[in-house]
N, C-alpha and C positions, 0 to 999 in steps of 0.2 A: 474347432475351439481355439481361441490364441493362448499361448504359453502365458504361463504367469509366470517372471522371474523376478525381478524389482518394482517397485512403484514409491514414487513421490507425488504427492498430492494432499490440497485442502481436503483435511476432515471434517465433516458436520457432527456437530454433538445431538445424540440423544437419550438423556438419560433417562430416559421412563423402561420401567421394566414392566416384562412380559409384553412387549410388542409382539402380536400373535399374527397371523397368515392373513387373517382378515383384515387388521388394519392396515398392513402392507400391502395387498393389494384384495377390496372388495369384493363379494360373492358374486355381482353383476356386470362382472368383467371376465368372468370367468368360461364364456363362449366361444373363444378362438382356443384352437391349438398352434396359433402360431407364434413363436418366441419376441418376434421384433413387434413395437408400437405399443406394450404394454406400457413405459416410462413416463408416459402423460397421465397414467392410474394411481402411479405409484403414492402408495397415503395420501388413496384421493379423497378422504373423509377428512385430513386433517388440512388437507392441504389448499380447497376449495369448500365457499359458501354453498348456499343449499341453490344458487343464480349460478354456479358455475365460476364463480370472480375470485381468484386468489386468498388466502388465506394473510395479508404480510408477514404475520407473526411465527408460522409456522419456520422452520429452519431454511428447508429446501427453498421456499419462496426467498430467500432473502439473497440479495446479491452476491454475497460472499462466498454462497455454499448452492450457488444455482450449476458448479461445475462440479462438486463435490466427488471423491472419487472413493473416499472413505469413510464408512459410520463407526462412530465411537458409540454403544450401544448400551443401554440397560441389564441386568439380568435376563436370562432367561429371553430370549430374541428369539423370533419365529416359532413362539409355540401355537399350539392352535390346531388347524386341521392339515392335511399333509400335503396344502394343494402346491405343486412345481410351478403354477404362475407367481408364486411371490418372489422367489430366486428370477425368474423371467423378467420379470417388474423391473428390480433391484439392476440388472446384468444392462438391460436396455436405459434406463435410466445413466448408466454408467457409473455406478457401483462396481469398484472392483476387489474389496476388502471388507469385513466386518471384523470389529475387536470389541468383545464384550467377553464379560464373567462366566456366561456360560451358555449354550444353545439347546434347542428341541433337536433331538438325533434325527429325525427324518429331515427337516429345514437343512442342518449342518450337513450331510451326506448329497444331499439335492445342489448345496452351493459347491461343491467339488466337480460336478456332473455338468453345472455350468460358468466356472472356470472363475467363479469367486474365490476365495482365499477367506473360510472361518478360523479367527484366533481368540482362542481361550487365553486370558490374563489372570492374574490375580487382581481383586478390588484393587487394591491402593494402585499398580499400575496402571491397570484402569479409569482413575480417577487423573491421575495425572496426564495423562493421554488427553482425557475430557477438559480439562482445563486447556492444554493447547489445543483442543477443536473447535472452543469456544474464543477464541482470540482469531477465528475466520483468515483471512489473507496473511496475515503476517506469520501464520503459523505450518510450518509443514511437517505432518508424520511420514516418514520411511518407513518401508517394508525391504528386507531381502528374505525373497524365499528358500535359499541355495545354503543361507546359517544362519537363517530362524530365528530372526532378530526383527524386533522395531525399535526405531529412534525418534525417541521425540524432538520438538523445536530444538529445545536447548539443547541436543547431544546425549540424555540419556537411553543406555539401550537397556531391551529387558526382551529376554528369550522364549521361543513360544515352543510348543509341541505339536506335531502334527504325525499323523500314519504313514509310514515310508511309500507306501505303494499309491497315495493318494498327492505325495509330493513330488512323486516322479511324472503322473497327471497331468497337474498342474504345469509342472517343469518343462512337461514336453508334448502340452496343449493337447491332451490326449481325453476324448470323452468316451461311453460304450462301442461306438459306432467306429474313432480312433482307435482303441483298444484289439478290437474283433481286424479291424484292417490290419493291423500291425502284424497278425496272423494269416493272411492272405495264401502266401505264397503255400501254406502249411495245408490251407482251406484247399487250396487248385489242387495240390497233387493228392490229398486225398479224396475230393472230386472225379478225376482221373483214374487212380487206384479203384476204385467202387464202381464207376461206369465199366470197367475192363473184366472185371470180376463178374459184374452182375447187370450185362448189357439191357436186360429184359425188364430193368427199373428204370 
């Protein structure tokens, strides 16, 4: 999983609340287990005709935010069902941030696990943020993860909160799999220790 430490980057605005699992990535996409190539799904209901042809209107289709690397989000973001392809969606698309008022706990804990960065704000932060996400190219929000700060266009910052053991994660690109390695060394020798003990298993 790649470290998250800073990011700058155009954000797209979306202010609709309760974008739930489904809209972000549809029930009939939901057949692979594989994480890459979902990104072309991504709010494929809002984002394409019923022919398949672009949406122009929708944000992502639109020039400015076809790089987008952060969503500036509505209430209540990923609620819905608790399916892991929507973080997959979002990750492969290259989403690397979401800032919104507040998130569904299983969505928020699944974006840690793949190497997103959910921030909780206060509304009016939030709003303010929305406004430079909406001004496309000319506007870029910062992220530092290391003192949990974002900075909008113009220079203000506003401080976010996150769980120490989920910022170290992030910090040092760490998912279950990174986690359990990190204990490796601890895994062989008790491996070793057990086969010596009890050759007959």
């Amino acid at each position: 999983m790649d470290k998250f430490t800073t990011l700058s980057g155009v954000a797209a605005p979306m202010p609709l609340v309760n974008i739930d699992t489904d809209m972000i990535i549809p029930k009939q996409f939901l057949k692979t287990i594989q994480r890459s190539g979902l990104g072309k799904n991504l709010f494929d209901e809002m984002r394409y005709d019923d022919n398949g042809h672009e949406i122009p209107d929708f944000v992502l289709n639109q020039p400015a935010y076809r790089k987008a690397q952060i969503l500036v989000a509505g209430d209540n973001f990923g609620c819905g069902s608790s399916r892991e392809h929507a973080p997959w969606a979002l990750a492969d698309f290259g989403i690397r941030a979401i800032i919104s008022t507040s998130f569904a706990d299983i969505f928020y804990n699944n974006c840690f696990k793949n190497g997103m960065l959910p921030i909780v704000l206060p509304e009016a932060q939030v709003e303010i943020l929305m406004e430079d996400a909406r001004k496309g190219e000319n506007a870029r929000i910062a992220i530092d993860l290391e003192s949990q700060t974002v900075t909008s266009a113009d220079g203000q910052e506003f401080s976010f909160q996150i769980d120490p053991f989920k910022k170290h994660c992030l910090l040092n690109g760490l998912d279950d799999i990174g986690l359990t390695l990190e204990k490796v060394s601890s895994i062989d020798a008790f491996e070793a220790a057990a086969s010596q003990a009890r050759p007959w298993v």
